[in-house]
FIKOLZA-1660 file (N, C-alpha, C; in steps of 0.1 Angstrom, whole numbers, plus 5000, padded with zeros to 4 digits):
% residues 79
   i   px   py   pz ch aa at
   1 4015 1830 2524  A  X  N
   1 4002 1824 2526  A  X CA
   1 3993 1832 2536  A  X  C
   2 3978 1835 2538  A  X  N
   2 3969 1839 2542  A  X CA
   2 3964 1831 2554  A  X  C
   3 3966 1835 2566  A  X  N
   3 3961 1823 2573  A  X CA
   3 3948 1819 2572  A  X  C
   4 3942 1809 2579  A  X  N
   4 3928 1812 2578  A  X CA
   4 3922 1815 2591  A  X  C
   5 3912 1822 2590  A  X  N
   5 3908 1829 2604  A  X CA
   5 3889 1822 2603  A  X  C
   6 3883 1817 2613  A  X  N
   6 3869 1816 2615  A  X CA
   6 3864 1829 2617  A  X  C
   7 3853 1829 2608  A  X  N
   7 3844 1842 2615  A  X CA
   7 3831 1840 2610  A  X  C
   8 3820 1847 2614  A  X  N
   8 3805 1845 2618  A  X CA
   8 3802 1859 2617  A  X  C
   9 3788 1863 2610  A  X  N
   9 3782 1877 2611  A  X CA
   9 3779 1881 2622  A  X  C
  10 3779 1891 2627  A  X  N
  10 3778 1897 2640  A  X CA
  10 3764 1903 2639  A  X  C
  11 3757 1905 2627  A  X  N
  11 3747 1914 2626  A  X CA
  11 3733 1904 2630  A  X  C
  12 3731 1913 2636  A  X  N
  12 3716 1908 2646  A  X CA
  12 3722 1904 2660  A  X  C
  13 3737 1908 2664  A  X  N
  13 3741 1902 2677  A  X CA
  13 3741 1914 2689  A  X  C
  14 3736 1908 2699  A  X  N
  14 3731 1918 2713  A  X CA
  14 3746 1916 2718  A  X  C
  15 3752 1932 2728  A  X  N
  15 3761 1929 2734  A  X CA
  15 3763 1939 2741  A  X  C
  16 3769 1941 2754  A  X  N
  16 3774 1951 2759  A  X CA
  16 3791 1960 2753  A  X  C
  17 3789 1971 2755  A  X  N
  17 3802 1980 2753  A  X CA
  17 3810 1981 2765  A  X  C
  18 3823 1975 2766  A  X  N
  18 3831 1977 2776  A  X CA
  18 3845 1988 2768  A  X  C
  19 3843 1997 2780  A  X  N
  19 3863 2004 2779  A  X CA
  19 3870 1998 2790  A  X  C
  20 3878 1995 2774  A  X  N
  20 3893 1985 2780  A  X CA
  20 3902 1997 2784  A  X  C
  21 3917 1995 2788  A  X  N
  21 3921 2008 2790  A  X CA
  21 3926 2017 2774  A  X  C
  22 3926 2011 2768  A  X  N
  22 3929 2021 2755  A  X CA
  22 3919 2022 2741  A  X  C
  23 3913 2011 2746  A  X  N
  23 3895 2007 2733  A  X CA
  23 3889 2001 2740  A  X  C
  24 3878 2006 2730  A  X  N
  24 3866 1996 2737  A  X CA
  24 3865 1983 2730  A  X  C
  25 3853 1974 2737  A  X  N
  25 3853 1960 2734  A  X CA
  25 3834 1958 2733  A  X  C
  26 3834 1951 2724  A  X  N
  26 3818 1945 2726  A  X CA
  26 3819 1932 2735  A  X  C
  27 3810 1933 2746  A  X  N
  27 3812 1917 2749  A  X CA
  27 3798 1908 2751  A  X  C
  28 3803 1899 2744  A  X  N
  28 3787 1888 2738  A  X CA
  28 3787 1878 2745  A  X  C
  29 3778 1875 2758  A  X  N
  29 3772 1866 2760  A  X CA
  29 3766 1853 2755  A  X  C
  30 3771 1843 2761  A  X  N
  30 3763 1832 2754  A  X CA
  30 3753 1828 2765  A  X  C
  31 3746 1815 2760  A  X  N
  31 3735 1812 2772  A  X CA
  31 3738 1806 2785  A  X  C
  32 3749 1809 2787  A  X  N
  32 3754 1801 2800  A  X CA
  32 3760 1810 2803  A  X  C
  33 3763 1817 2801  A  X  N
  33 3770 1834 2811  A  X CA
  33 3779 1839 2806  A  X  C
  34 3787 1825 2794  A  X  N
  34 3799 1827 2791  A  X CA
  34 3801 1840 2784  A  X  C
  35 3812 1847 2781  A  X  N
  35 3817 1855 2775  A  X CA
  35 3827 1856 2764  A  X  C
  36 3827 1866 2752  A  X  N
  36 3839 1868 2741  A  X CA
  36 3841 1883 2745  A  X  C
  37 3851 1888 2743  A  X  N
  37 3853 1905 2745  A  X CA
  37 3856 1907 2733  A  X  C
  38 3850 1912 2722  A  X  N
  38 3856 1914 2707  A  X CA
  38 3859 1928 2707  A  X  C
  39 3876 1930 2706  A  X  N
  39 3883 1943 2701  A  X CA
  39 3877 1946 2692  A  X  C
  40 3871 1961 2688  A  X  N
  40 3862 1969 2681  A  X CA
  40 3874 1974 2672  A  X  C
  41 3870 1969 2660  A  X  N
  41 3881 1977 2647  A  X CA
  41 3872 1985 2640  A  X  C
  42 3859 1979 2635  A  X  N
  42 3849 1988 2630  A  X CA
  42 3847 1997 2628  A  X  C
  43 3852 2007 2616  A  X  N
  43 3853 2023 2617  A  X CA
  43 3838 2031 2618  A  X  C
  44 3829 2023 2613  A  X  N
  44 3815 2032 2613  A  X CA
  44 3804 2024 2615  A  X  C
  45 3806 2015 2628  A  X  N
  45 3794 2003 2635  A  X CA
  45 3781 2012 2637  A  X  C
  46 3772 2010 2630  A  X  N
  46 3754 2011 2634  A  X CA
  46 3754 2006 2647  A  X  C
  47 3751 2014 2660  A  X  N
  47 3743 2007 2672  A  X CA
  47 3732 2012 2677  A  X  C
  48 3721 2005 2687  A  X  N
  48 3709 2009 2688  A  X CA
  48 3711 2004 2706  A  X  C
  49 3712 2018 2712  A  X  N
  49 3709 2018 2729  A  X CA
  49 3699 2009 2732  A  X  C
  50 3701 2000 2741  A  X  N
  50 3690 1996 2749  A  X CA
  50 3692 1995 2762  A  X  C
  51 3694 2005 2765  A  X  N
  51 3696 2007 2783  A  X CA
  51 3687 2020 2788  A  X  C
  52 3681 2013 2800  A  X  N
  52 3671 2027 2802  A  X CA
  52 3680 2036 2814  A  X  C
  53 3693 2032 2815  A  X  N
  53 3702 2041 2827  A  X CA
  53 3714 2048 2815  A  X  C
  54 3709 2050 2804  A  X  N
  54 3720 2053 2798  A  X CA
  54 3716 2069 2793  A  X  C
  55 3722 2079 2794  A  X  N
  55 3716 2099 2790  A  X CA
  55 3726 2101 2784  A  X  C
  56 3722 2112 2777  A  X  N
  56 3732 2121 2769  A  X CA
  56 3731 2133 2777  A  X  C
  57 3745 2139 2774  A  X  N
  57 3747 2150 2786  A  X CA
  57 3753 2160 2776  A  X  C
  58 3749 2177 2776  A  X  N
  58 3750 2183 2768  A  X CA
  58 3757 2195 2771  A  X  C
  59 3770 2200 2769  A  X  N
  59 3771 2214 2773  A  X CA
  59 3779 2220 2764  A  X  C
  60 3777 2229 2765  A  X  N
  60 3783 2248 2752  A  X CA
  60 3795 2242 2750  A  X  C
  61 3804 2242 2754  A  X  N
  61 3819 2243 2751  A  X CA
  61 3830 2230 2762  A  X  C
  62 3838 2226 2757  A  X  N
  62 3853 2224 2769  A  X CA
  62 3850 2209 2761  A  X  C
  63 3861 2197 2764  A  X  N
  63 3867 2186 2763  A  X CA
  63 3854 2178 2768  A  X  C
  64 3847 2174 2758  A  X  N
  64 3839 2160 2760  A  X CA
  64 3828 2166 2764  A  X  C
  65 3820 2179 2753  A  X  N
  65 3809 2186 2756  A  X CA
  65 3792 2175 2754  A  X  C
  66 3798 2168 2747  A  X  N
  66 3791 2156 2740  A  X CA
  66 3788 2145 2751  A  X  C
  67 3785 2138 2758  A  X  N
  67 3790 2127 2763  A  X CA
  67 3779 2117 2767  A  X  C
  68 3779 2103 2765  A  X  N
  68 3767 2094 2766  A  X CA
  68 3771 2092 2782  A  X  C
  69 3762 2088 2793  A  X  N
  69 3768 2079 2806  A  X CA
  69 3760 2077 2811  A  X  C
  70 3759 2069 2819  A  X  N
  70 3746 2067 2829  A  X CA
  70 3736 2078 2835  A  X  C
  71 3723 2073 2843  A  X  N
  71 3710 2086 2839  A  X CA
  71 3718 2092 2852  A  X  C
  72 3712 2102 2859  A  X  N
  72 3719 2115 2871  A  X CA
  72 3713 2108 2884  A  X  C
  73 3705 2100 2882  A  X  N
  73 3703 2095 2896  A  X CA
  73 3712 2082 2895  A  X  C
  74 3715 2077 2885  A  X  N
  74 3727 2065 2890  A  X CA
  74 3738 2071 2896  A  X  C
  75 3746 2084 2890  A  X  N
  75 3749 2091 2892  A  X CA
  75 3755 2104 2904  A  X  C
  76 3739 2106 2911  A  X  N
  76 3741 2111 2922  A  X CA
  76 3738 2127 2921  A  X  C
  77 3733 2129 2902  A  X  N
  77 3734 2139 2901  A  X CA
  77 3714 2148 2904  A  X  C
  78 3713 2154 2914  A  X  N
  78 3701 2163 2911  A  X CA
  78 3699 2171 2901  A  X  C
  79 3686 2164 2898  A  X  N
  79 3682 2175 2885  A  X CA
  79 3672 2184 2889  A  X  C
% end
């Protein structure tokens, strides 16, 4: 037998991206502060940034040439 599981569309839902220590999690706010942390299975999730402290960082070559993170003055970094 199949258990039955509740579930709800996610699409149109606002959330933050947390890393857990081995995946990340979306975590969705309700109107009272409360929180869900939903383990990300999702192999090819559409997201749209909305953080103005969030930069892409770009360089030639080495491990994690790519990388999204906060802007260089959260940072500490002079540009």
């Amino acid at each position: 037998m199949i258990p039955t599981v509740a579930n709800e569309s996610a699409d149109g839902v606002s959330g933050c991206l947390i890393q857990g220590i081995d995946q990340m999690f979306l975590r969705v706010y309700d109107d009272v502060g409360c929180f869900i942390d939903y383990a990300i299975f999702h192999s090819d999730l559409f997201v749209t940034i909305k953080d103005p402290d969030a930069f892409f960082y770009h360089k030639d070559s080495g491990v994690y040439s790519d990388i999204l993170d906060h802007s260089p003055s959260t940072l500490g970094i002079k540009t």
